[in-house]
C-alpha positions, 0 to 999 in steps of 0.5 A: 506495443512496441517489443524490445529484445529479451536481454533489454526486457529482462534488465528492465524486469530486474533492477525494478525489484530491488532497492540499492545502495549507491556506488562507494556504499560502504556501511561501516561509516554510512551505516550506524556504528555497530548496525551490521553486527546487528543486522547480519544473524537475522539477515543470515536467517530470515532473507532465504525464508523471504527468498522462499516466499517470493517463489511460492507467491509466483506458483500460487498467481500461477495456480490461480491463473490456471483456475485453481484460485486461493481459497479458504483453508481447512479448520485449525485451531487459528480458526476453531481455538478459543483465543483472544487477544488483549488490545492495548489501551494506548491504540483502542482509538484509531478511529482515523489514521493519517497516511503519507511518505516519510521522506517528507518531514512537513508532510509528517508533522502536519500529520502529527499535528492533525489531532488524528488518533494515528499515523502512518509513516510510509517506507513503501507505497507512497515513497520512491524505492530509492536509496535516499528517499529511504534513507530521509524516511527512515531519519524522519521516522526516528525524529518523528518518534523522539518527538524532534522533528521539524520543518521550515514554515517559509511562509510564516518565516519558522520552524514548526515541530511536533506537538504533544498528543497521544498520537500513535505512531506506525511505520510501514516497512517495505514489503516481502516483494522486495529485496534491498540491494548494496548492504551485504556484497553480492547478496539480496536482502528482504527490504522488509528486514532491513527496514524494521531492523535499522529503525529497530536498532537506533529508537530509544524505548525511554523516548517512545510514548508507546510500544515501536508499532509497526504497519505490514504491507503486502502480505499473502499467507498466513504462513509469511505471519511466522516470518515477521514474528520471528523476526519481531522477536528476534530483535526483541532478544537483541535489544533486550526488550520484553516479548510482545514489545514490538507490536503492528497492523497489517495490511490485508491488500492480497486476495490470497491473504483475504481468505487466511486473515484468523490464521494470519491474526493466530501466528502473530497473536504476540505482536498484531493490533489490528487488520486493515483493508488496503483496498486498492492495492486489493482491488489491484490484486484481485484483478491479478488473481484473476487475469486469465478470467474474462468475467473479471474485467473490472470496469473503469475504477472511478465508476465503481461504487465504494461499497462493491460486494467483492469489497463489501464482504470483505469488509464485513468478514475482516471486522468480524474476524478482528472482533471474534479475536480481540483486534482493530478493523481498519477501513481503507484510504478514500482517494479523492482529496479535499482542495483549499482553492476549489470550494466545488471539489472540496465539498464533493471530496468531504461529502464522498469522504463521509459516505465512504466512512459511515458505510465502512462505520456501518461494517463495524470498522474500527477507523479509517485512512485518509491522507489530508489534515482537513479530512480527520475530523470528518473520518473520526465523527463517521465512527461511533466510539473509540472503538467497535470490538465489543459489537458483533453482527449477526449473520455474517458469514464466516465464509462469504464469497470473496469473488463475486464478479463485477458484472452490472458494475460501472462502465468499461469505456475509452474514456476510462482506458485514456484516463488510466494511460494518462494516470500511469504515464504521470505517476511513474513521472513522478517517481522518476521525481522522486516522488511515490504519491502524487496529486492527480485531478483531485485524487491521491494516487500512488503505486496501487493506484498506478498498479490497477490501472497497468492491469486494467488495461492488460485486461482490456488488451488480453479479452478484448475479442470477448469484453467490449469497451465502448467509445462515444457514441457507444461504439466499440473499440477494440483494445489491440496492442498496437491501437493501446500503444497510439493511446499511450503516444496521445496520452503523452502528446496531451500531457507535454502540451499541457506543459508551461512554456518554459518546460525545459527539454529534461521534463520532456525527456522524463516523460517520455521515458516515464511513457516507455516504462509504464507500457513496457510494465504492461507489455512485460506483464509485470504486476507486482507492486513495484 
């Protein structure tokens, strides 16, 4: 791979981490009246903590890449205490929650009108990290939930709104990953904060139809749950709102968090509706964890079966733990997307959507994500009551082995790395687009997606003197840098022929610089979700 000088690699680490405002920023007028007086006590008081977290993540990867990786903690009373929490009546079903960008306003209508017992309105995964994409989220989110957003049907000539449903409605913030940038001169503030608190400040509680509800992304302690209940309350005492007001779901898509998810449930008992398998950004960072170890060389993503140990104990744990305590089991998103012009693939995504559903259905999940409107009914049906909370499975272990290794699991081929390098290579087009999710041979792909294949190939570059990828006809082919760098040049040589004719010189350009970012994050082994 081609090497850049330190100052250049380090600029380019850098200003991927954080969000900024952009120049003549000022937030006395860009910002609503009286939002910083609002924002900045908590500011004061929780950004040093979110700062705190960032560096103990870096020197828990680090442990683990030294062997000595996240395990489960001794007996407390998150574990042993005789808790339960009270699920609201207005979320016991959410057999199916649609996911998609909240910058898009057709997107979230259409999800709205889904008939799907939840949404989620994403700030992070799904959405570009900029300024104006956040900015249109965030005004999205606030028009979802009065229940006035619309978009213009241009085919049918009219506007299209929201109709009235006992849809729930979650926003996820941006993760304690990333820091927001241009609010506060020369400062860093926690995108988580800024996020839930300029949502927090402009709802109306007398137009919500339920509690402001929360999604939490990215976790990966127990200890970061006491962050976002502070913060939960903290804004709760501003607005005058009852304790418990602010409620949420997270994510459980770090393999640290996997191992502390009862701990993590007992700090937020106050707030926490439900956990959900994030299974790709987890798949993402389980590899991570496990970098250093040759065993862990995940085979090529799309010959890995859905109902994998590493994913299939976790699942059985998360639904038992939420059970145990009161809370929702929610499955993980199924990538494949259904197609209204190729019957062929429609039939095969619907039918791997039912497969996926019934098995996590068959782990006593409580629902599902999906990210189209035709696949609702079908994830809802896979599920055989509002919810399972009230059913328990016998002998699930209550410490199972969350890292059994994927030996015997798919194939590690060519084919798999080349499909990787093309995915990375139009994915990170599309965020230089603007744009955090795109539509990519049938599948859904997103920032977790454009994450596990970055490490796949780290891998491949990192073990290939001891794990072999084979080429047609089963011959091997040795993952040097400089043989993965020729793959990135062909990957881009196939994607701008594939290009129509009149393709302008500034879509050649933005591949090409999206080609230079995405083998630099590999060369830069930078893999945090960014």
């Amino acid at each position: 791979m081609r090497h850049m000088s330190s100052s250049h690699t380090e600029q380019a680490k850098s200003n991927r981490r954080y969000n900024t405002a952009p120049p003549g920023f000022d937030p006395s007028t860009d910002l609503p009246a009286g939002f910083m007086d609002f924002l900045l006590p908590l500011h004061r008081e929780l950004t040093p903590r979110h700062q705190a977290f960032i560096e103990r993540r870096a020197e828990v990867l680090a442990a683990s890449h030294r062997g000595q990786g996240p395990d489960y903690s001794p007996a407390s009373e998150a574990t042993t205490g005789d808790w339960k929490i009270q699920l609201p009546a207005w979320c016991a079903d959410q057999r199916n929650q649609m996911t998609g960008p909240a910058d898009d306003a057709e997107l979230v209508v259409k999800m709205l009108n889904s008939g799907a017992p939840g949404v989620m309105l994403d700030l992070e995964d799904s959405m570009a990290n900029n300024w104006s994409n956040l900015m249109t989220g965030i005004d999205n989110v606030l028009a979802a939930l009065r229940g006035d957003l619309n978009y213009v049907d241009a085919k049918r000539n009219r506007n299209v709104g929201i109709n009235e449903s006992q849809t729930v409605i979650f926003t996820r913030a941006r993760g304690l990953h990333i820091s927001q940038a241009g609010v506060v001169p020369g400062e860093l503030m926690s995108a988580s904060l800024f996020d839930v608190a300029l949502v927090s400040y402009q709802v109306e509680p007398e137009r919500l139809r339920h509690p402001l509800s929360f999604y939490i992304p990215k976790s990966e302690s127990a200890a970061e749950a006491l962050w976002w209940r502070d913060l939960f309350q903290a804004i709760e005492d501003a607005r005058g709102w009852p304790r418990g007001y602010v409620k949420c779901m997270t994510l459980v898509e770090a393999h640290p968090l996997a191992y502390q998810m009862e701990e993590f449930v007992f700090n937020l008992r106050e707030h926490i509706i439900g956990l959900n398998l994030g299974r790709w950004d987890y798949m993402a960072s389980l590899i991570h964890f496990n970098l250093a170890d040759s065993d862990w060389v995940l085979p090529d993503r799309n010959t890995i079966p859905h109902n994998v140990p590493f994913f299939q104990n976790l699942r059985e744990l998360l639904a038992e733990t939420c059970h145990k305590r009161g809370i929702l089991a929610i499955g993980g998103m199924t990538a494949l997307f259904p197609s209204r012009i190729d019957a062929e693939l429609n039939e095969r995504a619907l039918r791997v959507l039912a497969e996926d559903k019934k098995n996590e259905a068959s782990c006593l999940m409580d629902g599902a994500w999906t990210g189209h409107p035709d696949q609702n009914e079908i994830a809802v049906k896979q599920f055989p009551a509002p919810n399972q909370g009230g059913v328990r499975k016998s002998g699930v272990e209550c410490r199972p082995n969350l890292l059994p290794t994927p030996k015997g699991i798919g194939k590690i081929t060519l084919d798999g790395t080349r499909a990787a390098v093309r995915t990375v290579i139009r994915y990170r087009n599309g965020v230089l687009s603007g744009k955090g999710a795109s539509l990519l041979d049938g599948y859904m792909e997103d920032l977790a997606t454009d994450r596990i294949y970055r490490l796949m190939i780290a891998q491949r570059i990192r073990h290939r003197d001891t794990v072999e990828v084979t080429d047609e006809p089963a011959s091997p082919a040795k993952h040097t840098p400089e043989f993965v760098s020729e793959l990135f040049d062909e990957g881009l040589e196939r994607i701008l022929g594939e290009l129509p004719l009149d393709a302008g010189e500034s879509s050649i350009e933005k591949y090409s610089e999206a080609r230079r970012i995405s083998e630099l994050l590999i060369l830069n082994e930078e893999f945090d979700p960014i």
